[in-house]
Every structure is written in structure tokens, then in C-alpha cells.
N, C-alpha and C positions, 0 to 999 in steps of 0.2 A: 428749185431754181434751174432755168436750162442751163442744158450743159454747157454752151459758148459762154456763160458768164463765168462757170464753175474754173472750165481749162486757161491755163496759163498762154495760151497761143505759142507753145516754145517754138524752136524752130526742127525743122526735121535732117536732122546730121549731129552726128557726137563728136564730140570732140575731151582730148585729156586734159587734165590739171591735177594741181595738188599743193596746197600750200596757202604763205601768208598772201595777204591782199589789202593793200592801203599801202601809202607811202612813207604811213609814221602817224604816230600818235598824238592827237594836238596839245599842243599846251592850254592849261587854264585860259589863259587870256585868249585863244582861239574861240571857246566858248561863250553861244552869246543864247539872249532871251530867244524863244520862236516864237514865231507869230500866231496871228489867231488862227490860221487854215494854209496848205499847204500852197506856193507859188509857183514862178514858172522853174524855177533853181533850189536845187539842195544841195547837202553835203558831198562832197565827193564819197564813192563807196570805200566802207574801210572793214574790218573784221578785228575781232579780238583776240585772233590767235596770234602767237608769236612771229616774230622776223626766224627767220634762216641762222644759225650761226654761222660764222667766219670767219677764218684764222686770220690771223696778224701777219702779215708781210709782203710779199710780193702777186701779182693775179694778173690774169691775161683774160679780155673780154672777144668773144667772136660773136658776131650778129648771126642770127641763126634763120629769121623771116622778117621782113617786113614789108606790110601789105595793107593794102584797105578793100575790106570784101563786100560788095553790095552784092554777090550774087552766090550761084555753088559752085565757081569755078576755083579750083586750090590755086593756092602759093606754090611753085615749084620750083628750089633754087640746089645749092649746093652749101653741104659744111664741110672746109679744111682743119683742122687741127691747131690747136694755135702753136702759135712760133712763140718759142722763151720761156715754155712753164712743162714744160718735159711731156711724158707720156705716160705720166703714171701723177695723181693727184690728191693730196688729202679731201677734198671739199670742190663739187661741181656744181653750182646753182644755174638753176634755170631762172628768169625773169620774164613776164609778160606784160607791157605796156601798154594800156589801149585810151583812146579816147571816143567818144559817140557823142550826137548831140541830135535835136530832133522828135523825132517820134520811131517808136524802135521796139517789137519786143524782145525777150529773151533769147540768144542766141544759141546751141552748143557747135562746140570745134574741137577739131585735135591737132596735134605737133607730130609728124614721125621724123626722128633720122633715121634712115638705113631700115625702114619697115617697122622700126622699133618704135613704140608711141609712147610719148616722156609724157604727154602733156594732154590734159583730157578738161575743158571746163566749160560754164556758163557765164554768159555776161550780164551787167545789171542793163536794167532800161535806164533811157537817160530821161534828162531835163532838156525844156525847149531850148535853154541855154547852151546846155552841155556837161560832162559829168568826164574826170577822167580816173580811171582806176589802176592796182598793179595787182599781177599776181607773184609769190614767189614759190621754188620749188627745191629740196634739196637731192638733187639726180646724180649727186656720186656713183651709186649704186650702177649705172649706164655705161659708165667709165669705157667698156669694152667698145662699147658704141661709139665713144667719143677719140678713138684711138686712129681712127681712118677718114678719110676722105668716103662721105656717103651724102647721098640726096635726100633733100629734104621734102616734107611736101607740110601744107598746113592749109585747113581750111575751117571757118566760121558761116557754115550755110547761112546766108543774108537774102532777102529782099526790100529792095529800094525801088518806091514808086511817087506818086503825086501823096499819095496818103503816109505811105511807112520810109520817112526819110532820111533815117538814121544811118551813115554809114560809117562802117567797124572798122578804124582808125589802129592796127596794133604793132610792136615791134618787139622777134622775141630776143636775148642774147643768153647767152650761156660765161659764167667768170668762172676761170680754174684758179686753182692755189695750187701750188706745188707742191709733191709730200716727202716725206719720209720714207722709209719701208713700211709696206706695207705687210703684216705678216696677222695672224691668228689662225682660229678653227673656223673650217667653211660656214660659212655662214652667222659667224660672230662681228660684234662689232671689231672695224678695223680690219677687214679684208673685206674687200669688194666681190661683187662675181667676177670670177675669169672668164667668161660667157654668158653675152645675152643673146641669145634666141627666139626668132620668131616661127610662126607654124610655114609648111609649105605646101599648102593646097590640105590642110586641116591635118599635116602628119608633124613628126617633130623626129631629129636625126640629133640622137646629143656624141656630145664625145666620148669615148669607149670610156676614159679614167674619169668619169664625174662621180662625185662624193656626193655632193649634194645638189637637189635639183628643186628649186621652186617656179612654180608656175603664178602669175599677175596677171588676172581677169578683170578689166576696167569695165566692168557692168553699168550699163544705164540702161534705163526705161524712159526713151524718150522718140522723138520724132513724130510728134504727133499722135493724134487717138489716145483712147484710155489707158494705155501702158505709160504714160506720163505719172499716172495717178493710180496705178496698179493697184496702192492701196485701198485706195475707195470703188474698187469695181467688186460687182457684185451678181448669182448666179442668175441665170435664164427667168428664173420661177420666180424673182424679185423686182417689181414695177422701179427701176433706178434706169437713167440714162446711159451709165457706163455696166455693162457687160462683158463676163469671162466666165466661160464655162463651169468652174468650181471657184470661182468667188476670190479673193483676193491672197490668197497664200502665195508667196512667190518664195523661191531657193532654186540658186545658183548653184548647179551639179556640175562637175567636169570629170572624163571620164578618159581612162587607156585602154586602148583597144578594147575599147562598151563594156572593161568591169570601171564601176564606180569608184572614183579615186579621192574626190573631195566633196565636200555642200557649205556651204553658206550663208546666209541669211544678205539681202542685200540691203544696200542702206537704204531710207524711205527720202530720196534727197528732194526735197522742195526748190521749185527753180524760182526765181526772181518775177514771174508771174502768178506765182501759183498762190491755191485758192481762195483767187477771182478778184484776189486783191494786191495789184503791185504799190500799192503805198505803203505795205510790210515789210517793202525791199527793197525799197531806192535808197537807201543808207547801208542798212545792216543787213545783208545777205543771211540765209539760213545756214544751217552747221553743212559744209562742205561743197557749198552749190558752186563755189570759186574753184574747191580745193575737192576735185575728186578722185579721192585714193582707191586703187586699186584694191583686189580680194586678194588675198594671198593665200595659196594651196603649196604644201609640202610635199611632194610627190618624190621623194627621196626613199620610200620602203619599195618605191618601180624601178630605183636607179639597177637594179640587178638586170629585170627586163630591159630596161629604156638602153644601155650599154653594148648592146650587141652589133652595135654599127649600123642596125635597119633602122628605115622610119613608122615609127608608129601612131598611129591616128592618136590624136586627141579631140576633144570635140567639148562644147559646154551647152548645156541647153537651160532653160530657166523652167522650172515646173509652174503649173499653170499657164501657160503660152504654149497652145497647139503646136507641132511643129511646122515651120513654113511662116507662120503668122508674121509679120513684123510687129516692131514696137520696142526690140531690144539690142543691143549693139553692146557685144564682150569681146573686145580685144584681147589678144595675150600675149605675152610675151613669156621669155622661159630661160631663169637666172641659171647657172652652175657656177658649180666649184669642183674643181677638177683636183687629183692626186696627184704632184708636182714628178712624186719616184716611181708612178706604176703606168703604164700604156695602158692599163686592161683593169679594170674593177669589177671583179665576179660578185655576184651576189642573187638573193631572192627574195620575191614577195614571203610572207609566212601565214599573213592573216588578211582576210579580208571581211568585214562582220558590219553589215548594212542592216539596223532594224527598219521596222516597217515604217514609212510613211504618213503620218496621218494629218488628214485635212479634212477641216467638217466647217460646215459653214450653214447656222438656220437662219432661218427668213421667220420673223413674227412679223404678222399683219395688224395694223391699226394706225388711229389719228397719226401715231407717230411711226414710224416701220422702222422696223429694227434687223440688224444681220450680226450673229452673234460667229466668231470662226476662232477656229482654235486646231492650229498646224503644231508639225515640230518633225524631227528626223534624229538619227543617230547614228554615228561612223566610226569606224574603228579597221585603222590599214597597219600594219607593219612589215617590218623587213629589215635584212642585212645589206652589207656590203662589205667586203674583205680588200681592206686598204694594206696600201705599204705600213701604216704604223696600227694595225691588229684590224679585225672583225668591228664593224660598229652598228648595232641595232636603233633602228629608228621604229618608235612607236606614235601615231597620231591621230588622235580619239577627237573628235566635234559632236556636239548637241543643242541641237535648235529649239528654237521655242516661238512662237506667233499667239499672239490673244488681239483680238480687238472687238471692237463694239460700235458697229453704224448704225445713227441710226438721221433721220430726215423725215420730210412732211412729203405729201400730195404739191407735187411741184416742183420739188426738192429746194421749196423759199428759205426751208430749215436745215442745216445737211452739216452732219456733225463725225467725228470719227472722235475713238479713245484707243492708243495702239501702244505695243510694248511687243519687241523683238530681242532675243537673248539668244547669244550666237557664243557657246563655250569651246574653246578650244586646248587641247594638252600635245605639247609633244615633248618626248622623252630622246634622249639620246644618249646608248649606253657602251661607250666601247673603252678605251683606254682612260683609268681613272676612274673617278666615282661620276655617277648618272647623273646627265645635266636637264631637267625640266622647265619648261617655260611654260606658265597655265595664263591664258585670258578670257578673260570675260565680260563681253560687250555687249552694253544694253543700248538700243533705239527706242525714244518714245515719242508718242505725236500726241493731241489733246487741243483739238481746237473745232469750232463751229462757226458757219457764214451763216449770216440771215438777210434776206430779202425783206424787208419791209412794205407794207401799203405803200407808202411815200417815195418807194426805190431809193432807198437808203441802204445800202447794203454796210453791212457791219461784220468783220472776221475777228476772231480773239482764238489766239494760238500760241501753243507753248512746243516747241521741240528742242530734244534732248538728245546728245549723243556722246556715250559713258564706257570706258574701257578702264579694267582693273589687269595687270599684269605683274606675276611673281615669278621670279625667276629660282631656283634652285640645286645644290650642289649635293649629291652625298646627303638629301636629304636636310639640307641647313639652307635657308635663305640666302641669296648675292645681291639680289636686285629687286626694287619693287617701283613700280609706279601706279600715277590714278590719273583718268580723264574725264573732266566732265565740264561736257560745253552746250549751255544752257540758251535757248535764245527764246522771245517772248513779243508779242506783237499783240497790241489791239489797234486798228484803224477802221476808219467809214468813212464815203465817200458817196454820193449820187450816181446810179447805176445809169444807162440807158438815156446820157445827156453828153455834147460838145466839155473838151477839155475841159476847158475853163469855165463850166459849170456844175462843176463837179464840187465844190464846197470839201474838199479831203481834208481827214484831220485824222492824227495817229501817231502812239508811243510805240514804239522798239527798244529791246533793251538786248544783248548779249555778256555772259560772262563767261568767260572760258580757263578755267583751274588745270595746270596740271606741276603734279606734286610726286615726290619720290626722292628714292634713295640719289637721283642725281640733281636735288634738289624744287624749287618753288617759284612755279608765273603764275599768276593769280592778275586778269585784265576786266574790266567793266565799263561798256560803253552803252549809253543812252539817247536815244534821239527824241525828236519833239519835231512834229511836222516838219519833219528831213533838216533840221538845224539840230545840230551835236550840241548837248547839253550834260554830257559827263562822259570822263572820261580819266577811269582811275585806276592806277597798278598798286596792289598791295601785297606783293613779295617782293 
């Protein structure tokens, strides 16, 4: 299949996000028959992840952008602070409203205040009608950010012509709730950072007393070209349309001063066009293509180096992507938590312990061609930091994993991928009191094939999966545990290579997204039917 049918046409600029998306969940009686084949109107876009929580009582809303983008000029305005709900907040949501209508494809855009990027995401395509959507976000965590008068800037790179009509309709606002004290251990729930940080000119200056330092890499592969689709590129010595030097292994490295300090595995996010069929996505978006969450790297066994008042480079590169190449866009930003009783946190690295690399990727040749790859890494950083309340060691160990299976026809009319990413992570932290560990382990998987037909019938059937398990532990005794697994599933066909509305589309979507633990049970399921919602059920 060529490649123009294969790529999504996203747009070329990134933009943040994170979170819920739809305005509610419908009731039964919302629910109706769908027709024989897909019209000129469907559902509004909605997701089966959860809303935002909320506290009870008083809230202050500031409009943070509002704009309509037909082009790649930004939004650039200003945020003040609200008046009435203090300076310090239990609960910060972010909110994204957009409408489109027209012919449009997939867009991405970001949100910064103050350099700092809350808000990273994609839009769905609309209906000739029209289609409106929300996004939601919960950006307590920014707090720092949200305390001053800063500028804002936001942009959803668009094009608007006689052909691509659609234009990106959005409005974002931020609601505070006012808190209580805010108190705990850096970086536990119920303290916020005292500091969010952006790079400057690729270096980072923290504060002398910081305890703990996380760093948030908004990774995407997008802007056009085959880094959209990174997963399916494949090497020089393999007759495929899309090419990368070694084949499709991708990880997210970030580095201090050029030693290795984190890695990653990135998510394989599918955008609202992607492969080759947006009639998978004009309802039910894929797991996180509304909602993209940041990488989060613990860089808290550097806080001994990072402390000395100088700035030290930081840098993130994506393995397999030449350097220079575009196709990828990591933002960062850079959380702390500071020692309230010490000016100065002395401390050091102790260990730095990178296995090798490994990426392999064969090409078997025949009717059907095949590219069998099989990646993975392993990291191991520690270090102290000597607080006002004793010495506390930070240990944090990551191990990647990548398998997948391409394989496709002479044409690529057949073009199928089978993928599974496993991204483990530990960190330990051991100073006053008994050792507190937090272990996750996140799986990615994709499992879906396009087929071209004689007839230009094209047909997709795809299942993606995105699964995180996290224990928390004390002394060796369990505190916490949770599970996630957000399941989404699509078969549609459509007539390739003909006017809209000759396009005969028809196509099921289904999304279920579980998540379960010691702070309890959402369990959501929703179904569509040529883009009319036809289930839609909560069973916790």
C-alpha cells in the first residue's frame, strides 16, 4: 500500500495534553441503532477514561487561551493569578474545549505558561457537520507556575484552504480549589513541587537545597514523515516505504552533563489518522492520542551535582533518529522539591551502571516480508543527598524491552505489525525510617493489519493496549498498589481512492479502560457503530 494511504497526514507541530476527553458519559437513552454506513455526522469524541477529581467547595476559573487556528501562528496572551482562592491550591485542572467542523486532519499543539508546557495533544477529524470535544487535565503539580503573572503562548499548527476547511475552534481555562496545608515527603502525594523548571538554552540551574528533582519529557514522534509511525519503519536493506537506519527501536535517553541519567521506552501513540484509517477515530480515540502524558525521569541521585548553583546541560536524544534528523519534539520541564531548613544540600552520585544496548532487527524476504526486531536497555543511577532531617539515598533501576513482528506484501496492500513494549521501572528511597520503593511496570502493545483490496476496499482491524502495574512499599510490607489497563479495539473499511461520500465506511470501535487498587475501582466501556454510540457501561 503506498505510503500516502498508510500515513495519518498529522500535522507538523506538537502540542501538550493529558487527560479525560468528552463532556460525560451518555445515558442509555442517548443510545441509539446505527445506520447501515457511516454519514455526514457522528458522535461527538468522547474516551473511557475517567473525569478529573474535585473537591467540594469553593473554585476560581481564569481563561488561560482562546483562539481559532487556521494557520502556525501561536496564541499569545497573558495569565494572572486568580483573585479569591489564595496562592496555594488543593486541586488545579486544566480544561480544553474545542470545536471543528468541515474537512480537517489531525492536528497536534501545546499550552505553555511561563515556558512551562502543561498541555501537549491531538485533535480528532471532524464531521461535515461538526464535532465538538473536551479535554481534561489535572496540573496541580504546576502550582509553582500558576503563582505569578506569566505569558502564555499556545499553538495547534492548522491549515485552512478551499480543500482543508476545518478550523480549530478551542478555549483553554484552568479552575483552582483552595487547600489546606500542604505538607508530606518531596515528592509524595500532597505536596506539590516547589519548583517547576524549564531548560535554558539546553542547561538547567536548580536551587542549591533541592531534595528531589524530577525531570518531564513530553516525547512525540510526529510532524510529519515516518517518525509518526516510527514503529513501522524499517532498515535500508528492506523494500518498505518508510526507512530508519536500524529499523524501528526507539528509547527516550536523557542525559547530565553526557553521563546517562534515564531511558524510556516511548509510547506507540496512534493519532486520529493513523493507519490509513480515520474511521477508527472519529469517536473513540486511541489510548492517549487526547491525553499525552509526559516520561518521567528521577534524576534525584544528580541532585548532589545538579546543587552547586552552576547550569548543567541537559539534553534528550531518541535512539534510532540520527542526530539533527527531525521527526521528534521532547519538551521538558524540571519538578523540585527543595529543603525548607537547609540553603545547601550536599550530596553525590555513587553509581552509574548502563548495560549494553541492544537492537537487532532481520529482514526475511518473501511473498510476505517480514522484519523480526528485538531491542531493550538497562539503567541503574544512584546517590545521596544529606538533608536537614538525615542523609537519604536514592536508588533507580529501569529495563526496557521491544519485540515486534512486521510483516507486509509487494505494495505494502498487506501491512501488518504485532508489538509489545515493557518499560520496568524501581525506585527506592532510603533515608529516615524504613525504605520506601515504588516498582512499575508498563506494558504497550499494538496488533493490528490494513489491507488493500482489488476492489480499494481498504480494511484496518486493530487492537491497542496500554497497561501499568504499580506497588508501592514500606520496610518491605506493601502500602499501595494499583493496575491499568486501557484497552481499545477497532475494525473499519471504507473505499480508498474515491470523493467523500463515496466512500461506503462502516466500522466497530470499542474502548475499555480498568483501573483498580488499593484506592479503589473505575471499570468504563464504550462501543460505537458507524460513529453512533451504542454502549456505554460503568461497572464499579
Amino acid at each position: 500500500m503506498r505510503r500516502r494511504i498508510i500515513m495519518s497526514m498529522l500535522a507538523a507541530v506538537t502540542l501538550t495534553v493529558s487527560t479525560f476527553l468528552g463532556a460525560g458519559s451518555a445515558s442509555a437513552a442517548q443510545l441509539t441503532d446505527p445506520p447501515g454506513e457511516f454519514g455526514t455526522d457522528w458522535h461527538d469524541p468522547l474516551t473511557a477514561a475517567p473525569p478529573v477529581g474535585r473537591p467540594i467547595g469553593r473554585s476560581c476559573e481564569v481563561t488561560l487561551a482562546q483562539a481559532q487556528f487556521r494557520d502556525f501562528t501561536p496564541y499569545r496572551g497573558a495569565y494572572t493569578p486568580p483573585d479569591g482562592c489564595g496562592d496555594r491550591w488543593s486541586k488545579v485542572v486544566l480544561r480544553l474545549d474545542g470545536k471543528v467542523k468541515g474537512r480537517q486532519f489531525d492536528r497536534l499543539g501545546y499550552l505553555h505558561v511561563g515556558g512551562v508546557e502543561i498541555l501537549r495533544t491531538s485533535t480528532p477529524e471532524p464531521s461535515p457537520d461538526g464535532i465538538e470535544w473536551s479535554v481534561e487535565k489535572d496540573v496541580t503539580r504546576y502550582g509553582d507556575t500558576f503563582r505569578y503573572r506569566r505569558d502564555v503562548e499556545m499553538l495547534i499548527g492548522n491549515v485552512v484552504d478551499d480543500t482543508y476547511t476545518g478550523v480549530i475552534d478551542v478555549k483553554a481555562t484552568l479552575t483552582f480549589y483552595p487547600a489546606a496545608n500542604s505538607t508530606g515527603a518531596p515528592g509524595k502525594p500532597g505536596r506539590a513541587p516547589d519548583r517547576v523548571l524549564t531548560l535554558q538554552g539546553g542547561a538547567l540551574t536548580t536551587p542549591r537545597n533541592s531534595e528531589r528533582i524530577v525531570a518531564e519529557v513530553y516525547a512525540t514522534g510526529s510532524g510529519g514523515g515516518c517518525e509518526e509511525y516510527w514503529y513501522l519503519t524499517v532498515p535500508d536493506t528492506a523494500p518498505y516505504s518508510c526507512k530508519a537506519d536500524q529499523g524501528p527501536y526507539r528509547e527516550v535517553q536523557i542525559k547530565v552533563d553526557g553521563q546517562l541519567a534515564g531511558i524510556a521506552e516511548p509510547f506507540p501513540t496512534v493519532w486520529t489518522g493513523g493507519w490509513s484509517n480515520p474511521f477508527l477515530w472519529y469517536v473513540i480515540p486511541g489510548p492517549r492520542a487526547f491525553d499525552i502524558k509526559p516520561i518521567e525521569y528521577d534524576l534525584t541521585p544528580f541532585a548532589g551535582l545538579l546543587n552547586d548553583g552552576r547550569p548543567h546541560q541537559i539534553d534528550v536524544s531518541v535512539v534510532g533518529v540520527p542526530e539533527g534528523q527531525s521527526g521528534w519534539s521532547a519538551p521538558v520541564n524540571v519538578l523540585v522539591w527543595q529543603d525548607a531548613h537547609r540553603d545547601h544540600v550536599g550530596g553525590a552520585l555513587t553509581r552509574n551502571d548502563a548495560g549494553d544496548l541492544t537492537n537487532s532487527s532481520t529482514y526475511t524476504p518473501g511473498s510476505q516480508q517480514r522484519l523480526d526486531t528485538d531491542g531493550g536497555h538497562r539503567l541503574t543511577v544512584a546517590g545521596y543527598v544529606d538533608t536537614s532531617h538525615g542523609r537519604v539515598r536514592t536508588t533507580v533501576s529501569r529495563t526496557l524491552a521491544n519485540t515486534s513482528v512486521h510483516r507486509w506484501t509487494d505494495g505494502e496492500n498487506t501491512d501488518g505489525l504485532k508489538a509489545t513494549w515493557r518499560d520496568d521501572e524501581s525506585v527506592t528511597v532510603d533515608g529516615r525510617g524504613p525504605a520506601r520503593t515504588t516498582r512499575t511496570h508498563r506494558t504497550y502493545t499494538m496488533d493490528g493489519t490494513t489491507t488493500l483490496g482489488a476492489d480499494d476496499r481498504l480494511r484496518t482491524v486493530l487492537t491497542l493496549g496500554d497497561r501499568a502495574a504499580v506497588v508501592e512499599t514500606s520496610g518491605g510490607r506493601r502500602t499501595a498498589w494499583s493496575g491499568l489497563d486501557d484497552t481499545y479495539t477497532g475494525d473499519a473499511t471504507y473505499t480508498a481512492n474515491v470523493p467523500r461520500d463515496q466512500r461506503h465506511a462502516v466500522g466497530a470501535t470499542s474502548e475499555r479502560y480498568r483501573l483498580y487498587g488499593s484506592d479503589g475501582c473505575y471499570d468504563r466501556s464504550l462501543t460505537t457503530v458507524q460513529g453512533v454510540l451504542t454502549q456505554d457501561r460503568k461497572d464499579c
